[in-house]
Structures are given as C-alpha cells and as structure tokens.
DSSP file (Angstrom, degrees, kcal/mol; ACC not computed):
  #  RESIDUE AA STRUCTURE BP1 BP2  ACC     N-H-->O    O-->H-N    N-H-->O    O-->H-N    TCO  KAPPA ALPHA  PHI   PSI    X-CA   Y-CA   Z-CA
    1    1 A X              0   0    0      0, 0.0     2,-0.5     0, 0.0     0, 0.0   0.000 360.0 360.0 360.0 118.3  -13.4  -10.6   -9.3
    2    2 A X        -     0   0    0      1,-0.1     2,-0.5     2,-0.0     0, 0.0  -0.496 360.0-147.9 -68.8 121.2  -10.3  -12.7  -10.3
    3    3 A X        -     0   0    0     -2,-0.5     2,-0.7     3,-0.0    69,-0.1  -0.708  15.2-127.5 -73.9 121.6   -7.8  -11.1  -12.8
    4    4 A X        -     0   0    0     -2,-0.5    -2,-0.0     1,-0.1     0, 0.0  -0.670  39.4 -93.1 -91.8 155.8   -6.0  -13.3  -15.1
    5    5 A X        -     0   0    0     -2,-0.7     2,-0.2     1,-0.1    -1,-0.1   0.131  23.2-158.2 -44.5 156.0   -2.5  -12.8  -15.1
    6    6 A X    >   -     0   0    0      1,-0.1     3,-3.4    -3,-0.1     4,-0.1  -0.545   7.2-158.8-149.3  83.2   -0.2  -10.8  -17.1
    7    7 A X  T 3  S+     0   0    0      1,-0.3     4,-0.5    -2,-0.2     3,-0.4   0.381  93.6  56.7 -46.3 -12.3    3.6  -12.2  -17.1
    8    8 A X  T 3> S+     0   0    0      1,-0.2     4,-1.0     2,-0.2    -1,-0.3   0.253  83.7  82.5-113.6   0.9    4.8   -8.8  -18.1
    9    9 A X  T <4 S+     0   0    0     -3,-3.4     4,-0.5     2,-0.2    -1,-0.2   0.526  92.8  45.5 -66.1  -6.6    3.2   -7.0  -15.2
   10   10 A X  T  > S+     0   0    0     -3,-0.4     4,-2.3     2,-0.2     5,-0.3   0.754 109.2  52.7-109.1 -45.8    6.1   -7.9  -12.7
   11   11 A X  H  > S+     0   0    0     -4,-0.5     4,-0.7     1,-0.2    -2,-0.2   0.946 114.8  49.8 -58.7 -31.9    8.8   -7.0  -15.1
   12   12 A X  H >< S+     0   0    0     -4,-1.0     3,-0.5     1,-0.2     4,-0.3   0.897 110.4  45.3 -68.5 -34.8    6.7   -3.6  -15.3
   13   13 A X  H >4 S+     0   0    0     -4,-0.5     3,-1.0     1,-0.2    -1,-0.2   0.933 106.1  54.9 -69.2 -28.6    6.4   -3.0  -11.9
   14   14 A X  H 3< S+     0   0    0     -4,-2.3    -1,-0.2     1,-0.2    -2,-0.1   0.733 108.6  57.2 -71.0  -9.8   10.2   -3.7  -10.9
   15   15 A X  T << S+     0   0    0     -4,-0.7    -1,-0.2    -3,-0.5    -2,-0.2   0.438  89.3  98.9 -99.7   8.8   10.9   -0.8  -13.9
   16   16 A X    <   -     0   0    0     -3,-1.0    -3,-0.0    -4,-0.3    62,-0.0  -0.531  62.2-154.1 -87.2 168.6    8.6    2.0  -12.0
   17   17 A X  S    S+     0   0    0     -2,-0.1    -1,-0.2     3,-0.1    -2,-0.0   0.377 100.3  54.5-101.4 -20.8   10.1    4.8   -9.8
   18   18 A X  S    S+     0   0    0     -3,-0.1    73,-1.4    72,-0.1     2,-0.7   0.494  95.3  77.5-117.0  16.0    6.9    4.9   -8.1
   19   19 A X  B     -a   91   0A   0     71,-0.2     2,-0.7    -6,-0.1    73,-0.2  -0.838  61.7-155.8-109.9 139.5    6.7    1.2   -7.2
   20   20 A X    >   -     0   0    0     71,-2.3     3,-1.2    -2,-0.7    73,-0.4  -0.465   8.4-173.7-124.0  90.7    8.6   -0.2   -4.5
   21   21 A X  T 3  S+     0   0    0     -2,-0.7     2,-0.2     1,-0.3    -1,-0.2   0.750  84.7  12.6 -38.2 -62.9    9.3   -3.9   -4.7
   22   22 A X  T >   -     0   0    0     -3,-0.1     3,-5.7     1,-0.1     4,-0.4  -0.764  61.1-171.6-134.5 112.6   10.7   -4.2   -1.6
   23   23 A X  G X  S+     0   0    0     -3,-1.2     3,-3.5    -2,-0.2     4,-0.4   0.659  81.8  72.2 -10.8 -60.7   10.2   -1.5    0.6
   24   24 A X  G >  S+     0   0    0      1,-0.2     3,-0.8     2,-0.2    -1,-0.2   0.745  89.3  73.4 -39.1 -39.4   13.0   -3.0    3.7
   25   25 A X  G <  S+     0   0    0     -3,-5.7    -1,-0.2     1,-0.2    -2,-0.2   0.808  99.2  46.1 -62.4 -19.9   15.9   -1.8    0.7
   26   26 A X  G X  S-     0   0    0     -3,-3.5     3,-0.8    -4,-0.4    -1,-0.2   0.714 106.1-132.8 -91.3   1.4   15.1    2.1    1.7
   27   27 A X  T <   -     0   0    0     -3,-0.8    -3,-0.2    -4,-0.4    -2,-0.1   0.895  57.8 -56.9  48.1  60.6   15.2    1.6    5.0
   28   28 A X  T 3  S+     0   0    0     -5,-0.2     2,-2.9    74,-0.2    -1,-0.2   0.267  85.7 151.2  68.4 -21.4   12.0    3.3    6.0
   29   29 A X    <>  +     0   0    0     -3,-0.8     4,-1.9     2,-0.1     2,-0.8  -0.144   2.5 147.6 -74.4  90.4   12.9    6.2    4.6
   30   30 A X  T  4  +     0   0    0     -2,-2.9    10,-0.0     1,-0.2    -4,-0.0  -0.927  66.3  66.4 -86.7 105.0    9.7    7.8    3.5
   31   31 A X  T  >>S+     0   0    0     -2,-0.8     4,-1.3     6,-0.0     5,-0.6  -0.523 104.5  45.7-162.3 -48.4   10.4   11.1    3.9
   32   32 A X  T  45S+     0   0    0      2,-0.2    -2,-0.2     3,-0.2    -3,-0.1   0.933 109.8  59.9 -58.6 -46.5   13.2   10.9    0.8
   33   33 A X  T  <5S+     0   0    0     -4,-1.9    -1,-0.2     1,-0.3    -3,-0.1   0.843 115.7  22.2 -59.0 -41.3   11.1    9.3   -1.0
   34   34 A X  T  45S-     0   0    0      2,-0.2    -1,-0.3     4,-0.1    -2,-0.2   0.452 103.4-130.7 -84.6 -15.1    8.3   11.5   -1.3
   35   35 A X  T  <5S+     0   0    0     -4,-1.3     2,-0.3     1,-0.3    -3,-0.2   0.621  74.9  73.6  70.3  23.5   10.7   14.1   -0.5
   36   36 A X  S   <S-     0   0    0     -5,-0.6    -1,-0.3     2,-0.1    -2,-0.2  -0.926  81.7-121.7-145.0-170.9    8.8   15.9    2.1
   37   37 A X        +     0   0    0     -2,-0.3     3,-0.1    -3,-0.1    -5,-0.1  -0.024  60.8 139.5-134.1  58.6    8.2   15.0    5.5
   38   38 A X        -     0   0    0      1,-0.1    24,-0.2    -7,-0.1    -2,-0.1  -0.153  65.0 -77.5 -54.2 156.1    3.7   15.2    5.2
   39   39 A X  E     -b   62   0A   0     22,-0.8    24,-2.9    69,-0.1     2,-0.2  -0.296  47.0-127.6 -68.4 171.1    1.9   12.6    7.0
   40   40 A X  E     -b   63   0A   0     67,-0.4    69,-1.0    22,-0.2     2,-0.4  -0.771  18.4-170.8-116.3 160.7    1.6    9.2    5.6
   41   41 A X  E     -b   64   0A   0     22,-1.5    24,-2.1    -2,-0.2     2,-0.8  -0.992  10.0-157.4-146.6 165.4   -1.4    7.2    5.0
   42   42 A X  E     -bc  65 111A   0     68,-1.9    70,-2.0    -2,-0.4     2,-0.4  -0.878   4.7-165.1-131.5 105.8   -1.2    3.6    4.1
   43   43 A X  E     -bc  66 112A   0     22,-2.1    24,-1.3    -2,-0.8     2,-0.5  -0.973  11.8-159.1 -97.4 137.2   -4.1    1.5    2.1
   44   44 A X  E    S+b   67   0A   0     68,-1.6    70,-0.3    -2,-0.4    24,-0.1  -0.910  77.2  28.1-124.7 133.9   -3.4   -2.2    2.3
   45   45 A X  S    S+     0   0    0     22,-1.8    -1,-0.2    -2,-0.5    23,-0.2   0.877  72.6 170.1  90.4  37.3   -5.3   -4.2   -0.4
   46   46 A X    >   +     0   0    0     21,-2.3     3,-0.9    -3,-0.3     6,-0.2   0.602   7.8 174.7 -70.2 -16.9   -5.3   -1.2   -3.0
   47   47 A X  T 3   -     0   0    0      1,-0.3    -1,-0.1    20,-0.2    -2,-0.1  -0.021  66.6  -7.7  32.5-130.6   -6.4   -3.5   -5.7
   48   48 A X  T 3  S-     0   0    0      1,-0.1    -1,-0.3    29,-0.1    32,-0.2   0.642  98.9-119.8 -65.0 -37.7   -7.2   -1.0   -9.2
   49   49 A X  S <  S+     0   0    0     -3,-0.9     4,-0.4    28,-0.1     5,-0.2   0.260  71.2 124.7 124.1  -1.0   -6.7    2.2   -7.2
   50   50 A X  S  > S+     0   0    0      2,-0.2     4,-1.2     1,-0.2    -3,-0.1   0.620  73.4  55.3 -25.6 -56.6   -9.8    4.4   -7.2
   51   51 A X  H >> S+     0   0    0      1,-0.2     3,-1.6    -5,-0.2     4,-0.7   0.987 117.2  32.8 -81.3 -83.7  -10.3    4.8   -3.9
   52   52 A X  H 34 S+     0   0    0      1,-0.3    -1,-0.2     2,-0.2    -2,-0.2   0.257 116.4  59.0 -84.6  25.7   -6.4    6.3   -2.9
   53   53 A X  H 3> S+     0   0    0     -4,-0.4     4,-1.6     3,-0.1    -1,-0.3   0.664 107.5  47.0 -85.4 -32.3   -6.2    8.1   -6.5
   54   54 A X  H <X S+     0   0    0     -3,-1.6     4,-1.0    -4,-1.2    -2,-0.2   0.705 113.4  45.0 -66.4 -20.8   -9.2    9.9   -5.4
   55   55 A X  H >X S+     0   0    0     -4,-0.7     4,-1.3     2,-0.2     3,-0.5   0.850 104.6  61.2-103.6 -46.9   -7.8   10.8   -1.9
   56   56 A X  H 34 S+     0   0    0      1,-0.3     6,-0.2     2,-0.2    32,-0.2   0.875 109.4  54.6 -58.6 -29.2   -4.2   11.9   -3.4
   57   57 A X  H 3< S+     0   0    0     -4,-1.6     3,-0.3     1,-0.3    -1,-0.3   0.825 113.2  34.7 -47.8 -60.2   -6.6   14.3   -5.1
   58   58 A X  H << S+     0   0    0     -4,-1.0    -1,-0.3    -3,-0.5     2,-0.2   0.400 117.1  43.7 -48.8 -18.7   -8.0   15.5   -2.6
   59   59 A X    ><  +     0   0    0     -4,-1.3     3,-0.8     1,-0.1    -1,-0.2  -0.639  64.2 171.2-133.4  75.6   -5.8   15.7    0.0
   60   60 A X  T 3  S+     0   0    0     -3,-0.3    -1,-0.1    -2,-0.2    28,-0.1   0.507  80.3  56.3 -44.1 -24.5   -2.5   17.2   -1.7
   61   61 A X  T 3  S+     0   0    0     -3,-0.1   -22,-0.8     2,-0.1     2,-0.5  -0.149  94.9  90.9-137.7  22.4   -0.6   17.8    1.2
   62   62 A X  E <   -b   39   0A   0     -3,-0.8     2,-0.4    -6,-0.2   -22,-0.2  -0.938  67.4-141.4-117.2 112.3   -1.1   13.8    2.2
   63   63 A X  E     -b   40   0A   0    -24,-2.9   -22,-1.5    -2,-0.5     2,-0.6  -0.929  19.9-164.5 -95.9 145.7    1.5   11.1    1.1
   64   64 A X  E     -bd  41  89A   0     24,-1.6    26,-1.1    -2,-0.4     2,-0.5  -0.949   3.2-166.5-108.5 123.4   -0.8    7.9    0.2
   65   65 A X  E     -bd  42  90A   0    -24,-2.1   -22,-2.1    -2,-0.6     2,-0.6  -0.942  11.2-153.0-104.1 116.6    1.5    4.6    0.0
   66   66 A X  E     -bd  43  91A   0     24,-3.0    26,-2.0    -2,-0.5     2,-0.8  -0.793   7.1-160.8 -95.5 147.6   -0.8    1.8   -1.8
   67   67 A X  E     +bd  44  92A   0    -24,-1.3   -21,-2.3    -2,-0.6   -22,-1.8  -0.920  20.5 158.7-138.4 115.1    0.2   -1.7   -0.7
   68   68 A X        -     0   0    0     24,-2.1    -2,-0.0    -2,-0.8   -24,-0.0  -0.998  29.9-162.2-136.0 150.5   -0.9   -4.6   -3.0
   69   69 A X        +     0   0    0     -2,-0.4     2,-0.5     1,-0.1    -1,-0.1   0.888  67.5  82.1 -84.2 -37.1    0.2   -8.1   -3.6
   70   70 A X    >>  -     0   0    0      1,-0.1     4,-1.7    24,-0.1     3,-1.4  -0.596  66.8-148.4 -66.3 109.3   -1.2   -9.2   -7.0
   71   71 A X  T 34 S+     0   0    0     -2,-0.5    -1,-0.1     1,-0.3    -3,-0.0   0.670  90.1  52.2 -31.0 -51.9    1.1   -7.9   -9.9
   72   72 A X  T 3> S+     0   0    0      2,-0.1     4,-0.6     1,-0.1     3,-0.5   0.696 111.4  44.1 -83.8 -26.4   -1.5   -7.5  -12.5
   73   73 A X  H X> S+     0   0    0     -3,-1.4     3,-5.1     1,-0.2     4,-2.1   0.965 107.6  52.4 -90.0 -44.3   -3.8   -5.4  -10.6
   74   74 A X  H 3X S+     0   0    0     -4,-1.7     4,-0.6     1,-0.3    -1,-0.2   0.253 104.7  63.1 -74.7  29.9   -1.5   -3.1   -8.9
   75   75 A X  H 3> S+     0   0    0     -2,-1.0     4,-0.9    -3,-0.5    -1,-0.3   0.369  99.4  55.3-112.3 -28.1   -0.3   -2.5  -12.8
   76   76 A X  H XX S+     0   0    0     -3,-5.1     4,-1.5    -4,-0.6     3,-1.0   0.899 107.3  47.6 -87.4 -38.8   -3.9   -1.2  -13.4
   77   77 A X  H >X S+     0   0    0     -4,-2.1     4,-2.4     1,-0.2     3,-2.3   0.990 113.2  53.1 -52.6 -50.3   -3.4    1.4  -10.6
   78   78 A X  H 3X S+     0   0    0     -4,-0.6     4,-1.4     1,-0.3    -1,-0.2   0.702 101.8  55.4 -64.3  -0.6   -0.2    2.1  -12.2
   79   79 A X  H << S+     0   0    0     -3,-1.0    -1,-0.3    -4,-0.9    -2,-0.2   0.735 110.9  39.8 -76.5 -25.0   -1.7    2.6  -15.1
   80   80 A X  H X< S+     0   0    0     -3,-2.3     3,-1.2    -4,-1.5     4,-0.2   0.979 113.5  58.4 -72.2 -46.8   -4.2    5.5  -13.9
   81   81 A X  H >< S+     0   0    0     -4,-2.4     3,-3.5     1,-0.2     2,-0.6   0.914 108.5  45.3 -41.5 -88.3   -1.3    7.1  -11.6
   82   82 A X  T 3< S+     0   0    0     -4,-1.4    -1,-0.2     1,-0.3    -2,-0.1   0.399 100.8  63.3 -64.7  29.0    0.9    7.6  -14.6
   83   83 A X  T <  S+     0   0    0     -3,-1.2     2,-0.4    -2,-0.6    -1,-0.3   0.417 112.6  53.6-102.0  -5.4   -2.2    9.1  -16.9
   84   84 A X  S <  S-     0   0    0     -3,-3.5    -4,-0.0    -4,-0.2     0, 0.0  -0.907  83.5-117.3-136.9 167.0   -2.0   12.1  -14.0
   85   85 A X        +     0   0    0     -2,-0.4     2,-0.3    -3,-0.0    -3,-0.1   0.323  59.4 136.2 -60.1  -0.6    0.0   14.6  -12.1
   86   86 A X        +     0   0    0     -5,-0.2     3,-0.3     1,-0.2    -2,-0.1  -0.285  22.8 172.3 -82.6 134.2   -0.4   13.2   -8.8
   87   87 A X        +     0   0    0     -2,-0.3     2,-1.1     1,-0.2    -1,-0.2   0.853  64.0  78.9 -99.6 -36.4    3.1   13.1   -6.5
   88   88 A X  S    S+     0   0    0    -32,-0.2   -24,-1.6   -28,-0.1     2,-0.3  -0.177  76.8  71.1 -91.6  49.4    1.9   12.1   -3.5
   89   89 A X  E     - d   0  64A   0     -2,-1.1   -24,-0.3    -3,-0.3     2,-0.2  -0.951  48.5-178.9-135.0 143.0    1.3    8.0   -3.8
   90   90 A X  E     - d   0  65A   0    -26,-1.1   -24,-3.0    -2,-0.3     2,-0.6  -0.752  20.7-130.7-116.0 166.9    4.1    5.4   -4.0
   91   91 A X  E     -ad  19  66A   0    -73,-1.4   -71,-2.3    -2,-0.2     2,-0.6  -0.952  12.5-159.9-124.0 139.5    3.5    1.6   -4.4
   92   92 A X  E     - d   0  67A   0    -26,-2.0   -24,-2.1    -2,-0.6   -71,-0.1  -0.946   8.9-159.2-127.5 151.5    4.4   -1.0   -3.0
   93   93 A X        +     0   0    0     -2,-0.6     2,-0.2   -73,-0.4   -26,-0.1  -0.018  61.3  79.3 -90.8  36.7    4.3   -4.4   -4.4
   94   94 A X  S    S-     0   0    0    -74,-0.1     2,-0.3   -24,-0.1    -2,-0.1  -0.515  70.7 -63.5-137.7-164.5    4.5   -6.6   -1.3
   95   95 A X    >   -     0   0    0     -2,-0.2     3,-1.0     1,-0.1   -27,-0.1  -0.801  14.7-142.7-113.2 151.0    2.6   -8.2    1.8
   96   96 A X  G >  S+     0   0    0      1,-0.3     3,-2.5    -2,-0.3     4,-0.3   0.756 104.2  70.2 -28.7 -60.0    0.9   -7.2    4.8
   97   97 A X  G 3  S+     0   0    0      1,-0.4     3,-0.4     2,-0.1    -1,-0.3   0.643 106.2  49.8 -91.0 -42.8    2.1   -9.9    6.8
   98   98 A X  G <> S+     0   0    0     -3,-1.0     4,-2.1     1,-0.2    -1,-0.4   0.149  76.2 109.9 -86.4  11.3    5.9   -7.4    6.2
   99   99 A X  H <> S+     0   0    0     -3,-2.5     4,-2.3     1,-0.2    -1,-0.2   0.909  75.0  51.7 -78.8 -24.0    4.3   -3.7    7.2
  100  100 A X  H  4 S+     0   0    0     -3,-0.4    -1,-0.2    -4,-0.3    -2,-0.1   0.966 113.4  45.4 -69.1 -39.8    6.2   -3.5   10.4
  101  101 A X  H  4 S+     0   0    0      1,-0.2    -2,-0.2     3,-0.0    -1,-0.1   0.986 113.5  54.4 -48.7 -61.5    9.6   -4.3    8.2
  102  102 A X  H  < S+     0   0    0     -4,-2.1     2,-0.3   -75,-0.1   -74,-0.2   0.769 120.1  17.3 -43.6 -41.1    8.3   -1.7    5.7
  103  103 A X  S  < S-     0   0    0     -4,-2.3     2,-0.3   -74,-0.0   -74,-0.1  -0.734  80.3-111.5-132.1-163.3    7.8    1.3    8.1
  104  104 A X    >   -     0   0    0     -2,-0.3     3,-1.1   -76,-0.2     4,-0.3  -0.638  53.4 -61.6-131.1 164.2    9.1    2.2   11.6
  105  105 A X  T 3  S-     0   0    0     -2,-0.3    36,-0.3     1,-0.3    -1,-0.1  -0.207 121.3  -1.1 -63.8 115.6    7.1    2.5   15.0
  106  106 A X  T 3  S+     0   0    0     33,-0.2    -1,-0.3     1,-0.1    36,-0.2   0.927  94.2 128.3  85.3  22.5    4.5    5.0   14.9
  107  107 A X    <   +     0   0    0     34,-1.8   -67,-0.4    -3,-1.1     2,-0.3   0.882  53.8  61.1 -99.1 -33.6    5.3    6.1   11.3
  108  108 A X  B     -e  142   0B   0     33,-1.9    35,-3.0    -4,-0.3   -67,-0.1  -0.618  62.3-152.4-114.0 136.9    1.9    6.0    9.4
  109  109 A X  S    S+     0   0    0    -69,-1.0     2,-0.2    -2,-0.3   -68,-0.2   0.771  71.4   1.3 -83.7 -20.3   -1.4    8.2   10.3
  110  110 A X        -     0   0    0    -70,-0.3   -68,-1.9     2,-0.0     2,-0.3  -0.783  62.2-148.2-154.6 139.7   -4.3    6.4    9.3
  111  111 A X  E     -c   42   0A   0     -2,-0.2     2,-0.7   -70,-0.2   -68,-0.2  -0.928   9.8-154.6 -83.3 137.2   -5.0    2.8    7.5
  112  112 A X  E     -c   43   0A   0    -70,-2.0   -68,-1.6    -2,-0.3     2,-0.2  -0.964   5.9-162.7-134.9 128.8   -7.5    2.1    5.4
  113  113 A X        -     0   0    0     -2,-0.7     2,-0.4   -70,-0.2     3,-0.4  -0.761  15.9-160.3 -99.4  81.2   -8.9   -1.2    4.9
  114  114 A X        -     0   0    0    -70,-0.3    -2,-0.1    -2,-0.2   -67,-0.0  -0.583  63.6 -51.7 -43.7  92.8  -11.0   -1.5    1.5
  115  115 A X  S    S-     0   0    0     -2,-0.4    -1,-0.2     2,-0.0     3,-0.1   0.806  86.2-158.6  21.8  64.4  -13.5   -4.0    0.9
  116  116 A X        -     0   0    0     -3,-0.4     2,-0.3     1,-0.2     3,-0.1   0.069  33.9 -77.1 -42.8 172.2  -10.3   -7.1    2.0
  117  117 A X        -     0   0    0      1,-0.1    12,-0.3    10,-0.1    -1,-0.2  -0.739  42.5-141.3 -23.2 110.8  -10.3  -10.3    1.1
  118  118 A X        -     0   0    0     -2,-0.3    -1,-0.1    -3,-0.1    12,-0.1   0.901   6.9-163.6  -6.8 -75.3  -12.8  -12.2    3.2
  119  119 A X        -     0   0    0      9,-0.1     5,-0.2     8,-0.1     9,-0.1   0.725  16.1-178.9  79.1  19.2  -11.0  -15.1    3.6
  120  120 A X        +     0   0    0      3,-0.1     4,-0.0     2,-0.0     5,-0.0   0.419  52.3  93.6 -20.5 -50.8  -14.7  -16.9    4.9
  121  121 A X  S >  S-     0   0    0      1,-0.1     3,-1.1     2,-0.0     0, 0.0  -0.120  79.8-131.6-120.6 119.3  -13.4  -20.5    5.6
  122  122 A X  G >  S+     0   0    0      1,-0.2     3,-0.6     2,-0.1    -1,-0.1   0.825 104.6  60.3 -44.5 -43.1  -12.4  -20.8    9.6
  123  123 A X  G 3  S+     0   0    0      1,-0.3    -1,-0.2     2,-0.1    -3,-0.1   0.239 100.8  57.4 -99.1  20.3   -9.0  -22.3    9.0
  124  124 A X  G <> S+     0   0    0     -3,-1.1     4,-0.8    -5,-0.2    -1,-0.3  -0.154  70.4 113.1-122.9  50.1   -8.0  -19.1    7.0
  125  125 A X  T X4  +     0   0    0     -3,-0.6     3,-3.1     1,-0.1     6,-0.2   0.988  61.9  64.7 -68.1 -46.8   -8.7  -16.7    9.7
  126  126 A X  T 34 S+     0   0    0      1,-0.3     5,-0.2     4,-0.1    -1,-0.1   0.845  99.9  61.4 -73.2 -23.3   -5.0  -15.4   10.3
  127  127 A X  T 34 S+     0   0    0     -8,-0.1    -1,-0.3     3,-0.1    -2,-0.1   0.944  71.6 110.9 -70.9 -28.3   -5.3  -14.0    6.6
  128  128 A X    X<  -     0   0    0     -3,-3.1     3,-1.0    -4,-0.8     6,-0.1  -0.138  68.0-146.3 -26.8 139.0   -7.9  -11.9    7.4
  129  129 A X  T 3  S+     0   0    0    -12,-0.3    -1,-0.1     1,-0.2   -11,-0.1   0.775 111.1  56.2 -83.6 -33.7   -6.4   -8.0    7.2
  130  130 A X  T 3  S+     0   0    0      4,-0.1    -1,-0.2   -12,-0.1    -2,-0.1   0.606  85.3 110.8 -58.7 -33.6   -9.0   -7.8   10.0
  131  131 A X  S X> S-     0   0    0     -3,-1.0     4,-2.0    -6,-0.2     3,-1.0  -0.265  81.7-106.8 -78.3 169.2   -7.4  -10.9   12.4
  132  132 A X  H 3> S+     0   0    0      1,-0.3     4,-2.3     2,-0.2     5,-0.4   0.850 119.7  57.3 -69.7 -31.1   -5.9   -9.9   15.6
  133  133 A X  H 3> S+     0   0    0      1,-0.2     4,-0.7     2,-0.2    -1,-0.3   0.790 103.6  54.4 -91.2  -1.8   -2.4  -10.4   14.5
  134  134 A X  H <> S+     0   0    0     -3,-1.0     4,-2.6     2,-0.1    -2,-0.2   0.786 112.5  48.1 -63.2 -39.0   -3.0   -7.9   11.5
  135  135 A X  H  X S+     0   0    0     -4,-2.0     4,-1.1     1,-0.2    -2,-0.2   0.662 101.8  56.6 -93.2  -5.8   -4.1   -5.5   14.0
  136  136 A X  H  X S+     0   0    0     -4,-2.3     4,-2.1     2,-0.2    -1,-0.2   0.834 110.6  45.3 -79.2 -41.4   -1.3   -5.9   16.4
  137  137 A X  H  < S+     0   0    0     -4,-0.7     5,-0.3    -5,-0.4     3,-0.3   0.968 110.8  59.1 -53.2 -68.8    1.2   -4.9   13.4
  138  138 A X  H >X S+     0   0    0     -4,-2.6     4,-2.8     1,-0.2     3,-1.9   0.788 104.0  50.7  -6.7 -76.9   -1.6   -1.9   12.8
  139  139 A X  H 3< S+     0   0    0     -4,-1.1   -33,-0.2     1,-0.3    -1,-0.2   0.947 110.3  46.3 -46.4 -58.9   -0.9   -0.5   16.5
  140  140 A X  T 3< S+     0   0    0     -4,-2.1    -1,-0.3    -3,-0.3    -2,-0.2   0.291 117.3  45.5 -80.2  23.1    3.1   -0.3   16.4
  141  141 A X  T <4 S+     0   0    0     -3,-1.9   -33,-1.9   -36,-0.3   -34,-1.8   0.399  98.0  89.1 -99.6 -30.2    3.0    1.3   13.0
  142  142 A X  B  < S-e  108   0B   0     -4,-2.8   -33,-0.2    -5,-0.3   -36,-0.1  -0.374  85.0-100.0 -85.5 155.3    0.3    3.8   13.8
  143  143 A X    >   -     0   0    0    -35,-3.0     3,-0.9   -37,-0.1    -1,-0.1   0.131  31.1-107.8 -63.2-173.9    0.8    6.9   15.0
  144  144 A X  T 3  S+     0   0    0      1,-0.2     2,-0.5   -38,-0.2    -2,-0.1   0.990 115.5  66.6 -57.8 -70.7    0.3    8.0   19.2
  145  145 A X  T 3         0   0    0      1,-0.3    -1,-0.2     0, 0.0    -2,-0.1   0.431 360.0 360.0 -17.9 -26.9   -2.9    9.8   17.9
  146  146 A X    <         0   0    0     -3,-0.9    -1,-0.3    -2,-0.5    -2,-0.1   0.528 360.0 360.0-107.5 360.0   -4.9    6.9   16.8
C-alpha cells in the first residue's frame, strides 16, 4: 500500500533521540546507545512497526534496531514507540544496501525480513532484500552462531 508523503516527516525524524539518520556518525557503537551491551536484532523494511514493537515487548532483554527507508512510514512506527515505555528499539532511517557501514562484523543476532518489497520485474533483482548480494552483507554482520 503506497503512503502519500508527509514533508514534515523528515524534519521529525532528524529531531528524535530514537532515530538515527545516519547510523556510520556513531561509529557502531550500539552498545552506548542502548546503553547495555544485550544482543541486537535488526529488522530491515520495518515499515509501520507492529511486528518489532511486539517483539520489544516481548523480549525485554533484546535490543531491536528497525531499519526503514521511507520517511513517512517510519514516522508511524515512531508514533506508536513514543505512545509506550519500550527502551529497547532505536531507528534508523537509512538503506540496506549501507548495513555493513551501519554495524561491525558479526555484531547483530538475528534478521528479520518482513513481507519486503518484491521487486517482481527481472531487471530489479539486485533490490530484492532477498538477492545474493543482500545476503552476502547479511553473513558479515551476523553473528558466528547463525
């Protein structure tokens, strides 16, 4: 379902604590951010946020990073995050195609890919979240374990 835009969603996101425009300025450092040093788990494509608000819930002891590109939706997760108490999700505003920049070798414990983009059309494979050179980045970020 297409969202129309909402020019005042990027000026909102850059003003959150819990969004991270671009990640590469902390230099990895998850561990400050969230301030502990729990495992990470990384959804890429987070779109409205159901799916990893329900998980922060469940799994307290969990840090959840959401990764979206589109401005206006990841402004409706932030809207749900800041209606509750949950600490353990950050945001990030940026693209896949940058998650090895965003974290360090071996950093993140599970990814969860959530109903992607398709991308259907043959000469958009390499956007797929799914195409082999998504899933080589996948490998050097995830931990030994996986």
């Amino acid at each position: 379902m297409r969202v129309r835009n909402n020019p005042k969603s990027k000026t909102r996101l850059m003003n959150s604590n819990l969004v991270l425009v671009d990640p590469r300025e902390k230099n990895n450092n998850w561990n400050d951010i969230f301030k502990n040093s729990n495992p990470i788990h990384l959804e890429i494509g987070s779109g409205k946020g159901k799916f990893i608000i329900d998980m922060a819930k469940k799994f307290p002891r969990i840090n959840f990073i959401a990764l979206e590109t589109q401005a206006t939706i990841l402004c409706s997760l932030l809207d749900k995050l800041e209606n509750t108490s949950i600490e353990n999700i950050r945001l990030i505003w940026g693209n896949a195609n940058y998650i090895t920049e965003y974290f360090d070798k071996q950093e993140i414990e599970k990814i969860y890919l959530n109903f992607s983009d398709p991308w259907p059309k043959k000469r958009h494979e390499k956007r797929r979240l799914t195409s082999l050179s998504f899933i080589d980045k996948y490998l050097i970020i995830l931990g030994k374990n996986n």
